[in-house]
N, CA, C and O of each residue as an XYZ file, in Angstrom:
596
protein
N     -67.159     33.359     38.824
C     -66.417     34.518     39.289
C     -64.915     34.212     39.160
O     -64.518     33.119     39.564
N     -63.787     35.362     38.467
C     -62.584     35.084     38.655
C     -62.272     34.966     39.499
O     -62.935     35.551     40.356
N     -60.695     33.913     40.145
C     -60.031     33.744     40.667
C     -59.088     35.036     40.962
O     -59.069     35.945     40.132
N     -58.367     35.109     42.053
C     -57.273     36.262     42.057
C     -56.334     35.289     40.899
O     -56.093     35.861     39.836
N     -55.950     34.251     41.019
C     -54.838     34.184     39.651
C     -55.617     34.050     38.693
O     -54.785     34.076     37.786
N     -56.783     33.899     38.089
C     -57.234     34.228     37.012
C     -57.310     36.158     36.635
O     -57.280     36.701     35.531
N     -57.407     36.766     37.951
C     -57.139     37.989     37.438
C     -55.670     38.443     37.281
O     -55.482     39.152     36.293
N     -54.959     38.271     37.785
C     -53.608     38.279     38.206
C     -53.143     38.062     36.526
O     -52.837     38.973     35.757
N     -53.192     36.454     36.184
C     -52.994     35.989     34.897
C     -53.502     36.908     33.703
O     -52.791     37.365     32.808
N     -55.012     37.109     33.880
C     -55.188     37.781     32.499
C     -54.786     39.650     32.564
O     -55.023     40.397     31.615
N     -54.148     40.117     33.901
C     -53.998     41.529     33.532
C     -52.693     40.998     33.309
O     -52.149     41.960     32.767
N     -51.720     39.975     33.380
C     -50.190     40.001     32.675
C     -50.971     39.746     31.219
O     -50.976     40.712     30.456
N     -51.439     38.875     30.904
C     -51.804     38.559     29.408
C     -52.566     40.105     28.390
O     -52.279     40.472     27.251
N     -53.155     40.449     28.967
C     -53.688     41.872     28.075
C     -52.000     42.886     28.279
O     -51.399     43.026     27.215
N     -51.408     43.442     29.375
C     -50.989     44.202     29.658
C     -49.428     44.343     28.902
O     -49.025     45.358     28.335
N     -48.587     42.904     29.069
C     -47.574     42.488     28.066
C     -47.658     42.793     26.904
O     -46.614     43.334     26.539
N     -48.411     42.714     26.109
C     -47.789     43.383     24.384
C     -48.336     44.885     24.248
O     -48.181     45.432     23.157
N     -49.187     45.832     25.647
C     -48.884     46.926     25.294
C     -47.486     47.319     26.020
O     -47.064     48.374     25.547
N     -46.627     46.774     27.046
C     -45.572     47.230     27.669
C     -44.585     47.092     26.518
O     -44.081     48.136     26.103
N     -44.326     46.214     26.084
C     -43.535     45.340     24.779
C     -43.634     46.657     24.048
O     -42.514     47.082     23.764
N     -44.578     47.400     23.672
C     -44.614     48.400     22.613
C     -44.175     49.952     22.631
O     -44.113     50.873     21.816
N     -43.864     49.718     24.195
C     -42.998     51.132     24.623
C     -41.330     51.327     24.142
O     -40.382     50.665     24.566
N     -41.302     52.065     23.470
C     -39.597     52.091     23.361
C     -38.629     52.353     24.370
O     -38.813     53.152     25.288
N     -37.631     51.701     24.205
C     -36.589     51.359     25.102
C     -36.246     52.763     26.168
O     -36.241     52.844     27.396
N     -35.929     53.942     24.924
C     -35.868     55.710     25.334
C     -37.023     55.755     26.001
O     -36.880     56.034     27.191
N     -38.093     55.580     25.653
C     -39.549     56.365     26.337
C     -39.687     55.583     28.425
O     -40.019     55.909     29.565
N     -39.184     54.540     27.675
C     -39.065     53.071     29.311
C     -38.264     53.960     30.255
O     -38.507     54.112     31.452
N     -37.278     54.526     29.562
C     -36.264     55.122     30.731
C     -36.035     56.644     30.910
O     -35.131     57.191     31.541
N     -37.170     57.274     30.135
C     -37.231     58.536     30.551
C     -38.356     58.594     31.952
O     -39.120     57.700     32.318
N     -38.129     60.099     32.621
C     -38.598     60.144     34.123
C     -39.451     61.653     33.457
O     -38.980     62.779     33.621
N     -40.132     61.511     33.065
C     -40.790     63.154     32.619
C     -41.502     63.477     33.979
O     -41.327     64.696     33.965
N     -41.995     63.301     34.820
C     -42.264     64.401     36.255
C     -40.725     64.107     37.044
O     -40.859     64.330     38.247
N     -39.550     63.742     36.752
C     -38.613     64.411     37.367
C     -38.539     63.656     39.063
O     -38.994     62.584     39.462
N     -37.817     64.666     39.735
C     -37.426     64.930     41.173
C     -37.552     63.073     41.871
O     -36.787     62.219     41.422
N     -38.235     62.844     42.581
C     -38.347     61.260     43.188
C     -39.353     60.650     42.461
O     -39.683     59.757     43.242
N     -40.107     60.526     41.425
C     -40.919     59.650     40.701
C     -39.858     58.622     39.921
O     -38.677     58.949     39.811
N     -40.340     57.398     39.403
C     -39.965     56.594     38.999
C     -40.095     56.249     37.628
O     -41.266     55.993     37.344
N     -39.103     56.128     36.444
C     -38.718     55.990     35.123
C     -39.653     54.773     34.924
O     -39.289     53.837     35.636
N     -41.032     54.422     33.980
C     -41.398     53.227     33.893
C     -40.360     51.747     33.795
O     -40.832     50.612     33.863
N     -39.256     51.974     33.669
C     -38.333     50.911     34.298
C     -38.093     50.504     35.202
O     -38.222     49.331     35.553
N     -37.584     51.611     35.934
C     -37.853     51.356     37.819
C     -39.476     50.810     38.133
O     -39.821     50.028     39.019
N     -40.073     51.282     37.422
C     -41.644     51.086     38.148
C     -41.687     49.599     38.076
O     -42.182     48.892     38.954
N     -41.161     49.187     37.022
C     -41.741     47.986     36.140
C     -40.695     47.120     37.205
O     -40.974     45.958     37.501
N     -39.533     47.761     37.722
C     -38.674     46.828     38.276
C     -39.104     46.568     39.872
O     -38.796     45.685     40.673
N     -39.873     47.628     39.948
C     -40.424     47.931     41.620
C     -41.535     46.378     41.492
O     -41.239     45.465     42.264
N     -42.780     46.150     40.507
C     -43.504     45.233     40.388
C     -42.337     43.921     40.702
O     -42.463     43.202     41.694
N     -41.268     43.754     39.754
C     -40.759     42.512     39.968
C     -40.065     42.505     41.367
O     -39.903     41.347     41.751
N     -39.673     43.308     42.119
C     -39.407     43.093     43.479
C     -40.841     42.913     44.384
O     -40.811     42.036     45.248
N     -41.774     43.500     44.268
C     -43.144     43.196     44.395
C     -43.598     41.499     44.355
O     -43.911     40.833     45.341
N     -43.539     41.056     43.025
C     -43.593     39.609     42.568
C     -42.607     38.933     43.732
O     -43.006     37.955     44.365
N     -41.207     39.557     43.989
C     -40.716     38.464     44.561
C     -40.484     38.440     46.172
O     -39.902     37.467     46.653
N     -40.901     39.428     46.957
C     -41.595     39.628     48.410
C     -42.866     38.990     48.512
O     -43.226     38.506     49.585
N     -43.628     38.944     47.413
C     -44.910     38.438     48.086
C     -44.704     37.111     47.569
O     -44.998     36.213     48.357
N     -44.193     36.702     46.237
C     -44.212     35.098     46.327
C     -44.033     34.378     47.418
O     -44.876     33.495     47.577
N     -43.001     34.488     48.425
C     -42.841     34.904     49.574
C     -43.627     34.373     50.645
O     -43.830     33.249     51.102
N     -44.058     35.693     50.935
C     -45.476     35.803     51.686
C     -46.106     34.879     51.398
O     -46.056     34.083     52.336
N     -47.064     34.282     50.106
C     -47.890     33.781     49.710
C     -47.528     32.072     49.891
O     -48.411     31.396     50.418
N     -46.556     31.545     49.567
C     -45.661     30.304     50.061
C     -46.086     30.032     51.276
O     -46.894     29.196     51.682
N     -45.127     31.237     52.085
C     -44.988     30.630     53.567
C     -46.525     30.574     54.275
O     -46.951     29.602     54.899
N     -47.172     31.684     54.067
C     -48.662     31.528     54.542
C     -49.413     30.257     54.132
O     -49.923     29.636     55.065
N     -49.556     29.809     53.010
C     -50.117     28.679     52.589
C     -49.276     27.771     53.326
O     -49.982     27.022     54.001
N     -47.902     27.516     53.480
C     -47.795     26.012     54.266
C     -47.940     26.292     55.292
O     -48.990     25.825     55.735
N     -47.364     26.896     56.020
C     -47.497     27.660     57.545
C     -48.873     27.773     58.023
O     -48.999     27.580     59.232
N     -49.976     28.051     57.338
C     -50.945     28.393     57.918
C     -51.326     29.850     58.515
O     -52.448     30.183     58.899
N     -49.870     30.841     58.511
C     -49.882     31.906     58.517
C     -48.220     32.527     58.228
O     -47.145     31.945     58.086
N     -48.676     34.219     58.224
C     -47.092     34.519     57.865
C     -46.994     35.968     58.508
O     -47.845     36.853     58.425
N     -45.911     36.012     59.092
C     -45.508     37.673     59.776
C     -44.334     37.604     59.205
O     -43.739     36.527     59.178
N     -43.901     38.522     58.757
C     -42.555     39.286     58.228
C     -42.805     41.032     58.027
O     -43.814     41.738     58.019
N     -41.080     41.344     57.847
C     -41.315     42.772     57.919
C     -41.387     43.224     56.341
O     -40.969     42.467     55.465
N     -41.943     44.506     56.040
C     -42.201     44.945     54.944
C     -40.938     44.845     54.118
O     -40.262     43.817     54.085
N     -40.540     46.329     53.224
C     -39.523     46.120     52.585
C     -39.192     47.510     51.943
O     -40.089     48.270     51.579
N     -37.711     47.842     51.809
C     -37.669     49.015     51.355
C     -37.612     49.051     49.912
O     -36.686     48.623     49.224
N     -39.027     49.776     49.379
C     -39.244     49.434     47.872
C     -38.186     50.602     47.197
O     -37.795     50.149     46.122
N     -37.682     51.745     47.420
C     -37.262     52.539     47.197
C     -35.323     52.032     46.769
O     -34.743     52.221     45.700
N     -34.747     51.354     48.097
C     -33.487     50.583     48.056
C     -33.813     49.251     47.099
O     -32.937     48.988     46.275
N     -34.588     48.682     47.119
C     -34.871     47.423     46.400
C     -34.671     47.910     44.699
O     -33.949     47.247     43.955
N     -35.397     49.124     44.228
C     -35.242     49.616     42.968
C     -33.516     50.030     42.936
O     -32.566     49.424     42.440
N     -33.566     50.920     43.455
C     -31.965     51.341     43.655
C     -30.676     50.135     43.036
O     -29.771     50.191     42.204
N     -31.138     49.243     43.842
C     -29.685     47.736     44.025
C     -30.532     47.048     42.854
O     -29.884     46.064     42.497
N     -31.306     47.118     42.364
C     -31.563     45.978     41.103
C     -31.158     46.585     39.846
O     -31.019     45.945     38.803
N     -30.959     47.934     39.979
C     -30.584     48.772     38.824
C     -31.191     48.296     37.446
O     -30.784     47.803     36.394
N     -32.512     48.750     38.075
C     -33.638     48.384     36.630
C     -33.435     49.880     35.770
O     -33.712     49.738     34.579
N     -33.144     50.829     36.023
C     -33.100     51.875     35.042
C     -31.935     51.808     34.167
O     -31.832     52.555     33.194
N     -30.917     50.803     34.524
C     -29.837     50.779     33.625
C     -30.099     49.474     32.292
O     -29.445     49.458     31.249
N     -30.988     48.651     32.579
C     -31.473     47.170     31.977
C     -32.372     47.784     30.877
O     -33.194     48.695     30.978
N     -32.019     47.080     29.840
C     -32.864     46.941     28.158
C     -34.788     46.608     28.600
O     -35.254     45.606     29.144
N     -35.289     47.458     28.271
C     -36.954     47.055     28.662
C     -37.218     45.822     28.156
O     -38.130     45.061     28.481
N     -36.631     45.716     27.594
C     -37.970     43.926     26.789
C     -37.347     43.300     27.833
O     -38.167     43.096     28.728
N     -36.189     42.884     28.123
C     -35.653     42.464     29.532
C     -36.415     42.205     30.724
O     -36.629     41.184     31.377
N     -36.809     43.553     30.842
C     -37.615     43.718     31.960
C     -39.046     43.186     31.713
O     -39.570     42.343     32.441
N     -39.538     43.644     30.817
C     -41.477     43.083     30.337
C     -41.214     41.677     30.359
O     -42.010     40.943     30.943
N     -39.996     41.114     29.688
C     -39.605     39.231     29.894
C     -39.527     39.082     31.335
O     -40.409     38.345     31.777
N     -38.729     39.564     32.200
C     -38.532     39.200     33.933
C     -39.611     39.260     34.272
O     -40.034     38.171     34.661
N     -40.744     40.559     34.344
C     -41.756     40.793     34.900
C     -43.213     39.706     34.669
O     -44.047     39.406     35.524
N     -43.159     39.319     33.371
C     -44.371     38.629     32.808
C     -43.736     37.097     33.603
O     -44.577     36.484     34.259
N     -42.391     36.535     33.552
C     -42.164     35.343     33.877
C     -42.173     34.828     34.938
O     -42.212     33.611     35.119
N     -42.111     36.327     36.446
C     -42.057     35.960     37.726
C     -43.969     35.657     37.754
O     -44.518     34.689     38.280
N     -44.587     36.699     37.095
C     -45.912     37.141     37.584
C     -46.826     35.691     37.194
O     -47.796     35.269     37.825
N     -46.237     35.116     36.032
C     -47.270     34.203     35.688
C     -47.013     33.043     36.645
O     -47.826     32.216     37.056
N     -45.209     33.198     37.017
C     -45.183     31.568     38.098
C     -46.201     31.941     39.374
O     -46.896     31.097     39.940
N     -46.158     33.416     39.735
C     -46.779     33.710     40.826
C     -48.310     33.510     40.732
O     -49.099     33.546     41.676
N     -48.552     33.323     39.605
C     -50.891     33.431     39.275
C     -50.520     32.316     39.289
O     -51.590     31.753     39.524
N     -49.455     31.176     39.179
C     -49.224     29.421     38.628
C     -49.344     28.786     40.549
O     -49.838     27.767     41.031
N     -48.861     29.592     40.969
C     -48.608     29.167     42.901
C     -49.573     29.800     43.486
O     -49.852     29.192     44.519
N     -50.406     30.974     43.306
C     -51.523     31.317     43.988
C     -52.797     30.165     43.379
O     -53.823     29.906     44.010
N     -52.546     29.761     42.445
C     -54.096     28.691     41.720
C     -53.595     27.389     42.492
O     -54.654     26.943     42.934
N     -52.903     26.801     42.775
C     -52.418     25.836     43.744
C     -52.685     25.862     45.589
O     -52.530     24.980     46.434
N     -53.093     27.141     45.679
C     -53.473     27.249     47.270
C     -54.730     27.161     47.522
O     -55.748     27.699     47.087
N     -54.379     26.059     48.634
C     -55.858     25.311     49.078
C     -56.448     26.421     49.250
O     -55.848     27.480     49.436
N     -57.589     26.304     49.210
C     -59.065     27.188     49.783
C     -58.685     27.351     51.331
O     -58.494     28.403     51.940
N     -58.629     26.117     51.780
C     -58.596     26.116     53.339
C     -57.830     27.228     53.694
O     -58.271     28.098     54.444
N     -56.394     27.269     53.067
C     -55.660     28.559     53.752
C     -55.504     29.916     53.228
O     -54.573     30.711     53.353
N     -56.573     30.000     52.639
C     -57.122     31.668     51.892
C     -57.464     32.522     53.400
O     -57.698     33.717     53.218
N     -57.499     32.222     54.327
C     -58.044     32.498     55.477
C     -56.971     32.765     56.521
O     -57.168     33.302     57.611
N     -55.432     32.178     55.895
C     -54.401     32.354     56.833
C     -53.917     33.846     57.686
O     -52.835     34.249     57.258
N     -54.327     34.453     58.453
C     -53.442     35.295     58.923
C     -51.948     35.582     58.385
O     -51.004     34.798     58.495
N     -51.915     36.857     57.782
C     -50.951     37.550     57.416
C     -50.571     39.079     57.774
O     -51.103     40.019     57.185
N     -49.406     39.282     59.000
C     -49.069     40.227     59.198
C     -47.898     40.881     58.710
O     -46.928     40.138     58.856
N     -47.557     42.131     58.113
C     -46.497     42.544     57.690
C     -45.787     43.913     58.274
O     -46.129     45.046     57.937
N     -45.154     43.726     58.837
C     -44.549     44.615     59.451
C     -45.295     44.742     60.910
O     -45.380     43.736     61.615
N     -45.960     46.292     61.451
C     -47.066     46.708     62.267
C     -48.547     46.844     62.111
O     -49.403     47.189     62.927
N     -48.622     46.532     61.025
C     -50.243     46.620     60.167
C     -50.468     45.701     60.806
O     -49.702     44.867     61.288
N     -52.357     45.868     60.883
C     -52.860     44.714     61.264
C     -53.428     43.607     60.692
O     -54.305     43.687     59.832
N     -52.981     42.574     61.116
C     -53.455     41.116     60.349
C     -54.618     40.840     59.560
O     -55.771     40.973     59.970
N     -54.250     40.412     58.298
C     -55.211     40.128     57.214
C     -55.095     39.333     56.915
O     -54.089     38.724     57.277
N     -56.084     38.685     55.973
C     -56.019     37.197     55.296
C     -54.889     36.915     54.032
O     -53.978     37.690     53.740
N     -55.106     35.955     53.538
C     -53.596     35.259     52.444
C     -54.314     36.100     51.637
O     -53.858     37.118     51.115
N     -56.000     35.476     51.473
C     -56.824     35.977     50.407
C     -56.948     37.687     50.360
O     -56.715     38.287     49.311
N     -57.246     38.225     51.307
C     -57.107     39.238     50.832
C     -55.656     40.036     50.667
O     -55.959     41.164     50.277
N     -54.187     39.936     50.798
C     -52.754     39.943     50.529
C     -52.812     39.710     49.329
O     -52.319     40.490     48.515
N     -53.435     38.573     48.970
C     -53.293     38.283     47.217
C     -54.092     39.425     46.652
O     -53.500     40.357     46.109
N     -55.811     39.400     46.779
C     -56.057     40.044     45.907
C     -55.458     41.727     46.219
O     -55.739     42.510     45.312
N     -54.905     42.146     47.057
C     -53.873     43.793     47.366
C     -53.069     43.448     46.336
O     -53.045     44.350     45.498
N     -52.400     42.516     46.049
C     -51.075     42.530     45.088
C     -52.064     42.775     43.756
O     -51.843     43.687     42.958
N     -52.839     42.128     43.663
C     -53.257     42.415     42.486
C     -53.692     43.481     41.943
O     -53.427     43.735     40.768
N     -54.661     44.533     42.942
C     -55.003     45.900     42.451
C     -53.351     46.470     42.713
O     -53.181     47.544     42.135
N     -52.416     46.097     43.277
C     -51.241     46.817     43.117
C     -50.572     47.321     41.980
O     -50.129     48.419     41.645
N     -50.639     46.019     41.412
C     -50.305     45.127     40.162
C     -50.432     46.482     39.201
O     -49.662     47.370     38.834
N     -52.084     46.087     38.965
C     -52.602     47.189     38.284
C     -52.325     48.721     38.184
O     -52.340     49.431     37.179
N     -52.098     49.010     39.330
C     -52.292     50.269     39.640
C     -50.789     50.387     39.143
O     -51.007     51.216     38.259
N     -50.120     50.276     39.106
C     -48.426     50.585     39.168
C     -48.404     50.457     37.153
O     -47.973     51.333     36.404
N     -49.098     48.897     36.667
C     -49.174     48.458     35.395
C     -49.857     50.099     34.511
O     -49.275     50.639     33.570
N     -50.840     50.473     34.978
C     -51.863     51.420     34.278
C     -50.964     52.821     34.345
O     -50.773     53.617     33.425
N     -50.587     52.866     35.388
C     -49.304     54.511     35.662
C     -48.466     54.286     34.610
O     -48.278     55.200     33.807
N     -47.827     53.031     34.447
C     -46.419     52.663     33.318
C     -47.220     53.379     31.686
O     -46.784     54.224     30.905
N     -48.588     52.543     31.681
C     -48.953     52.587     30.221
C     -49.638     54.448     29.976
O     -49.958     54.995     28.921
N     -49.660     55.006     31.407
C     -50.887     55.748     31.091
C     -48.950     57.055     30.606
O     -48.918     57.746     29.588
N     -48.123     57.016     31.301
C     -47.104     57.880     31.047
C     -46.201     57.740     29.749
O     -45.442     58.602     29.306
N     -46.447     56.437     29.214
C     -45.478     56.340     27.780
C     -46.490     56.285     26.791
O     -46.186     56.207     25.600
């Protein structure tokens, strides 16, 4: 049975050379408009994603557990000004945080897959299941990018 970083790993490995194949114009157009997000922003929302939960995933594994507060994904896109950045840029940032992140989740003991993790007011869940959420996140955000360009 896969690992969460074996899944983690192989949806960056399939998913990278179809992102790579979007043009730069198509990356930064917003075709539904009003508050939806330009597959740039989206793509930039994942790498703020990658780097909140690396995070998470760290401190829970040494700690033995982790509470912190969520995060404003909305300001986080805003101040990284991913809609102004060259896409291959971005598919390079995104593939390089994600693979160190499947490289540090395959390094966590078993023992603390089990750590208590609270974020924000939600109620406490495991490391293991935090990881595998990032991962259908992952996806879900990855498949919107490919399914709109």
């Amino acid at each position: 049975m896969p690992t969460a970083s074996d899944k983690l790993r192989q949806t960056i490995l399939e998913s990278e050379p179809r992102l790579r194949a979007i043009a730069d114009l198509s990356a930064s157009a917003n075709p539904r408009g009003g508050e939806d997000w330009s597959p740039k922003q989206e793509l930039g929302h994942l790498i703020d994603s990658a780097t909140n939960n690396r995070v998470r995933f760290v401190r829970a594994s040494l700690d033995g557990q982790f509470e912190g507060q969520s995060y404003d994904g909305r300001g986080w896109v805003d101040l990284g000004g991913y809609a102004d950045m060259p896409w291959l840029e971005l598919v390079e940032l995104w593939q390089r945080m994600n693979l160190a992140l499947a490289a540090a989740v395959r390094r966590i003991p078993e023992s603390r897959l089990a750590a208590p993790c609270r974020i924000a007011d939600n109620p406490a869940v495991t490391l293991e299941f935090l990881i595998e959420d990032y991962v259908g996140h992952l996806r879900h955000h990855i498949d919107h990018i490919l399914a709109a360009a």
